[in-house]
C-alpha positions as CSV (number, residue, x, y, z in Angstrom):
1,X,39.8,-103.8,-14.3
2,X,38.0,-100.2,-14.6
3,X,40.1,-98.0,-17.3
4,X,40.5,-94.9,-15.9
5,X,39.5,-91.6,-17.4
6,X,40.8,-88.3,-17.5
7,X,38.8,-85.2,-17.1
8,X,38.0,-82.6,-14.6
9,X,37.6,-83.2,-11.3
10,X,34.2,-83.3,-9.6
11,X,33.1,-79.9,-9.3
12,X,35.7,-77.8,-11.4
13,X,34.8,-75.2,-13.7
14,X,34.4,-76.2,-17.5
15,X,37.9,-74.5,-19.2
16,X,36.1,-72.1,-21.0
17,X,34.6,-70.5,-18.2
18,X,38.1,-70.3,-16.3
19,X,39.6,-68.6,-19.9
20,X,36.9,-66.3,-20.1
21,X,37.4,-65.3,-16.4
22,X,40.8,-64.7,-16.5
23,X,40.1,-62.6,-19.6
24,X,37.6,-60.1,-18.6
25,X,40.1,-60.1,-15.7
26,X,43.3,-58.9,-17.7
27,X,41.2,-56.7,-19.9
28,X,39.6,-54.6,-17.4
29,X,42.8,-54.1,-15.5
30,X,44.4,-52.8,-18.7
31,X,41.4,-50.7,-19.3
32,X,41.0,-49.1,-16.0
33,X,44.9,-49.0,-16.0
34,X,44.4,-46.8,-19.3
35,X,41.4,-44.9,-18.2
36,X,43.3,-43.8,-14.7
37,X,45.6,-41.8,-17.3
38,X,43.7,-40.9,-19.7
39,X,39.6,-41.2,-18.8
40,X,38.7,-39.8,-22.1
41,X,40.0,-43.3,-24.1
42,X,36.9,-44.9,-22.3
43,X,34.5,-41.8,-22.8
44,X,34.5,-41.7,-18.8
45,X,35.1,-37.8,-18.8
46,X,33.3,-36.6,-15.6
47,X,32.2,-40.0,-14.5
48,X,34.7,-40.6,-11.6
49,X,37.2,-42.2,-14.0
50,X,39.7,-42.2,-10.8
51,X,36.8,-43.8,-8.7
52,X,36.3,-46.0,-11.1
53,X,39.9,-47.2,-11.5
54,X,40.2,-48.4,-8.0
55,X,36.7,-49.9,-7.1
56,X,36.3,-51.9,-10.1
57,X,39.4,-53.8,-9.7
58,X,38.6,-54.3,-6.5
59,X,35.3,-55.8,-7.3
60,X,37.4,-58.0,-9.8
61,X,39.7,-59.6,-6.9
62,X,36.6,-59.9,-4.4
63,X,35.7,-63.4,-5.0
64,X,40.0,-64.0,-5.3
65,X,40.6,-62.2,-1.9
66,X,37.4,-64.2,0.1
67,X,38.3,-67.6,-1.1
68,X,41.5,-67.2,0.3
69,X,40.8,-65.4,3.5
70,X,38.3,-68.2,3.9
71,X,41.1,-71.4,3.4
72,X,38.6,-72.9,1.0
73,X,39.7,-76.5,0.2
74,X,37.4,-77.1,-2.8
75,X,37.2,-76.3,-6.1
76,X,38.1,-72.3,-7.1
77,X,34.4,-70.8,-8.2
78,X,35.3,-69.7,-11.3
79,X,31.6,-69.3,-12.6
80,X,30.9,-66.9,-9.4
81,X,34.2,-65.4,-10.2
82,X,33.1,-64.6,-13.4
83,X,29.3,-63.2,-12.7
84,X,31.1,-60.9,-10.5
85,X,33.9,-59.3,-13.1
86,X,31.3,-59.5,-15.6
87,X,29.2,-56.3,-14.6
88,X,32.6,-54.2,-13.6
89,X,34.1,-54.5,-17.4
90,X,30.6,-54.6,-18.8
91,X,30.7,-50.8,-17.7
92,X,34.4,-50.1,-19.2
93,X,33.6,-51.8,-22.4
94,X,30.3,-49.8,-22.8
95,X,31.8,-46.6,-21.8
96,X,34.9,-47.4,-24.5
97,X,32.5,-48.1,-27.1
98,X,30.1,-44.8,-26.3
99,X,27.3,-47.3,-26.1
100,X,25.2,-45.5,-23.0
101,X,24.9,-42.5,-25.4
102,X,24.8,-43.8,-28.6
103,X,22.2,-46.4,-27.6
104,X,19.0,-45.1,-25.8
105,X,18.5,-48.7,-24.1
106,X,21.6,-49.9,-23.5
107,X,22.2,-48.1,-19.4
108,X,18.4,-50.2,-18.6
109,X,20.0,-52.7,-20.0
110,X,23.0,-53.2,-18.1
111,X,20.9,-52.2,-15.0
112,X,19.2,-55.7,-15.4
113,X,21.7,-57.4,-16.5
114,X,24.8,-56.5,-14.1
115,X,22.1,-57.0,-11.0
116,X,21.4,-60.0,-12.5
117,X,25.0,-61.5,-12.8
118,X,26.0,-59.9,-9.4
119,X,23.0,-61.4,-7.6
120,X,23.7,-64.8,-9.3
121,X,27.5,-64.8,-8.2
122,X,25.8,-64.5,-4.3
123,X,23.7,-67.4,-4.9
124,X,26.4,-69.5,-6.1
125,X,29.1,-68.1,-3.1
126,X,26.9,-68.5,-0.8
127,X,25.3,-72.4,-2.1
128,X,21.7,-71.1,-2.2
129,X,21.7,-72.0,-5.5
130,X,20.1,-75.3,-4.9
131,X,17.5,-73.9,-2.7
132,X,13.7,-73.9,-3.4
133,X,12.8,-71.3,-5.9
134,X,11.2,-69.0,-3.0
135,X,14.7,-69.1,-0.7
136,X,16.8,-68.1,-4.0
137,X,14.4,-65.0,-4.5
138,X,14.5,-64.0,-1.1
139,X,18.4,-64.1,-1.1
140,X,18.2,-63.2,-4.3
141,X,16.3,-59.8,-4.3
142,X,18.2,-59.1,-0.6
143,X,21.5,-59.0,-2.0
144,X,20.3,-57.5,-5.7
145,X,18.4,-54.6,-4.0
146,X,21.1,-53.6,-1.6
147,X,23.9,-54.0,-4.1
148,X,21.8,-51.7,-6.5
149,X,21.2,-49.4,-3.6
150,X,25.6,-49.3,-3.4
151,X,25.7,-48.3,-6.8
152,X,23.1,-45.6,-7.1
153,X,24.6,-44.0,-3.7
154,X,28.4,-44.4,-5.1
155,X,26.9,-42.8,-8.5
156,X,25.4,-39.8,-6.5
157,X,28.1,-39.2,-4.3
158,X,31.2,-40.0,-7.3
159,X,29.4,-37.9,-9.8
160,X,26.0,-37.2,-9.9
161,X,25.9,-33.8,-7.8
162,X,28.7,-32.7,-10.1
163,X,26.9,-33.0,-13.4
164,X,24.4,-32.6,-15.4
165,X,22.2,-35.4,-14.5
166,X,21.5,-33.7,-10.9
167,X,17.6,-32.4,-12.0
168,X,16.7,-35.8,-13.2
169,X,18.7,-37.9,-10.8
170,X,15.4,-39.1,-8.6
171,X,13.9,-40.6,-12.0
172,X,16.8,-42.2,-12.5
173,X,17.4,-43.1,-9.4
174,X,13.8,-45.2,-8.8
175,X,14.3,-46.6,-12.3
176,X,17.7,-47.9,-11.9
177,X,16.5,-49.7,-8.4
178,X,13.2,-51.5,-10.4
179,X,15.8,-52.5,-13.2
180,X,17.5,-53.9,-10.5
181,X,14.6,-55.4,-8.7
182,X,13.8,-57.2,-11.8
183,X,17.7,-58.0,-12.3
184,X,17.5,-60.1,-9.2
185,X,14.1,-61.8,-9.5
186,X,16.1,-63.0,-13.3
187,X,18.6,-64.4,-11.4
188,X,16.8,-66.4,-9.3
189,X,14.5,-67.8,-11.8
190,X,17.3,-68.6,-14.4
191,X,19.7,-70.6,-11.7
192,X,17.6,-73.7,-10.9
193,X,21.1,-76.5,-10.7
194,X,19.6,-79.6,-12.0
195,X,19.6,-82.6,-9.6
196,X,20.9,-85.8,-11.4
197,X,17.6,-86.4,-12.3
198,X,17.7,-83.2,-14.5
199,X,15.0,-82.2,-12.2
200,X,15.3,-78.5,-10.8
201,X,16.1,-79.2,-6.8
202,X,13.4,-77.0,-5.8
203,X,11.0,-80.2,-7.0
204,X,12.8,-82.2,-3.6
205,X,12.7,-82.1,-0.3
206,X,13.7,-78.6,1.4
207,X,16.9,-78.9,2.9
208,X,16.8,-78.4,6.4
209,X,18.4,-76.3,9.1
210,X,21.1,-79.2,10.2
211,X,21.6,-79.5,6.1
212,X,22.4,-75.8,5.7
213,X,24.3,-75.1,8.6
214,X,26.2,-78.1,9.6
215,X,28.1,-77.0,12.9
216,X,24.6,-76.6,14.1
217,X,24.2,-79.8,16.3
218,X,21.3,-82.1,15.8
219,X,18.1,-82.8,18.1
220,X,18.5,-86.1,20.3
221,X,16.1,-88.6,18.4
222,X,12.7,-88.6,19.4
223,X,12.9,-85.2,20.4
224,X,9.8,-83.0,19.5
225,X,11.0,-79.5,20.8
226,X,8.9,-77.4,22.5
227,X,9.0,-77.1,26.6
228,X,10.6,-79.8,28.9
């Protein structure tokens, strides 16, 4: 008789990744709590602290919010989960610790890396993860560019006009989108899910249409399309 073994169940998050989720969770409720009172604890001082306050733990219950609207059965995506928090307390914790004007590189840096995490967290919602390589960078760059497009309109219209930054807001503006460009394109290239092979999907078959979308019915067999 088989001896049966406990562990998680097939598809569940490893625990660390849950713990670190609900984390970076807790923390960047407390800290947008604490900016919302006083914005200059996280150096936010004419950087929509109040704007702030109210998208980014929005951003943070998104993935929350969708799988429950949805009625999702299977397992809680805490990994998605997590790439999505990840860039919203990213920004507090930088801002806290003065890093986007102490460190010259560190704002191109979150550029990439925050696209990078946000567009990952919409291949994994959305399955394309297992895609070919060239259906995760069109997905990919889609949702990276538009989301970076969000932010650089929520920047201009939040704060931007207001400060300092106006005269050089265009350069900063087309950088931020190639940062972001390049953000995306990273995302797609780093999440290849290994098959249980360890071989990167994109090495099998395509999945097809009826694969992708199964509510859409399949052709009678021996049917070749085209006119009848």
């Amino acid at each position: 008789m088989p001896v049966p073994t406990v562990g998680r169940a097939p598809g569940a998050a490893p625990g660390w990744i849950v713990a670190a989720d609900l984390l970076a969770k807790t923390l960047l409720l407390l800290a947008v709590a604490r900016v919302a009172i006083d914005p200059g604890w996280g150096n936010l001082e004419g950087k929509a602290p109040g704007t702030r306050a109210v998208t980014y733990p929005m951003l943070a219950l998104l993935v929350p919010v969708l799988h429950l609207a949805l009625g999702r059965t299977r397992p809680y995506p805490w990994g998605a989960d997590l790439l999505v928090t990840l860039p919203a307390f990213s920004d507090v914790l930088g801002n806290r610790l003065d890093l986007y004007d102490r460190v010259v590189w560190f704002d191109d840096a979150m550029h990439v890396a925050a696209t990078c995490a946000l567009s990952a967290g919409v291949l994994v919602l959305s399955g394309a993860a297992r895609l070919p390589l060239d259906r995760r960078l069109q997905l990919s760059v889609a949702a990276g560019l538009t989301m970076s497009l969000a932010w650089e309109l929520w920047e201009y219209v939040a704060f931007v006009t207001r400060s300092g930054e106006a005269a050089t807001a265009y350069v900063d503006t087309l950088g931020d989108l190639a940062l972001g460009w390049l953000g995306a394109v990273l995302a797609a290239l780093l999440l290849a899910v290994p098959g249980r092979s360890g071989r990167p999907v994109e090495r099998t078959r395509a999945p097809r249409r009826r694969d992708l979308w199964p509510c859409t019915p399949a052709p009678p067999e021996g049917h070749r399309g085209g006119r009848t």
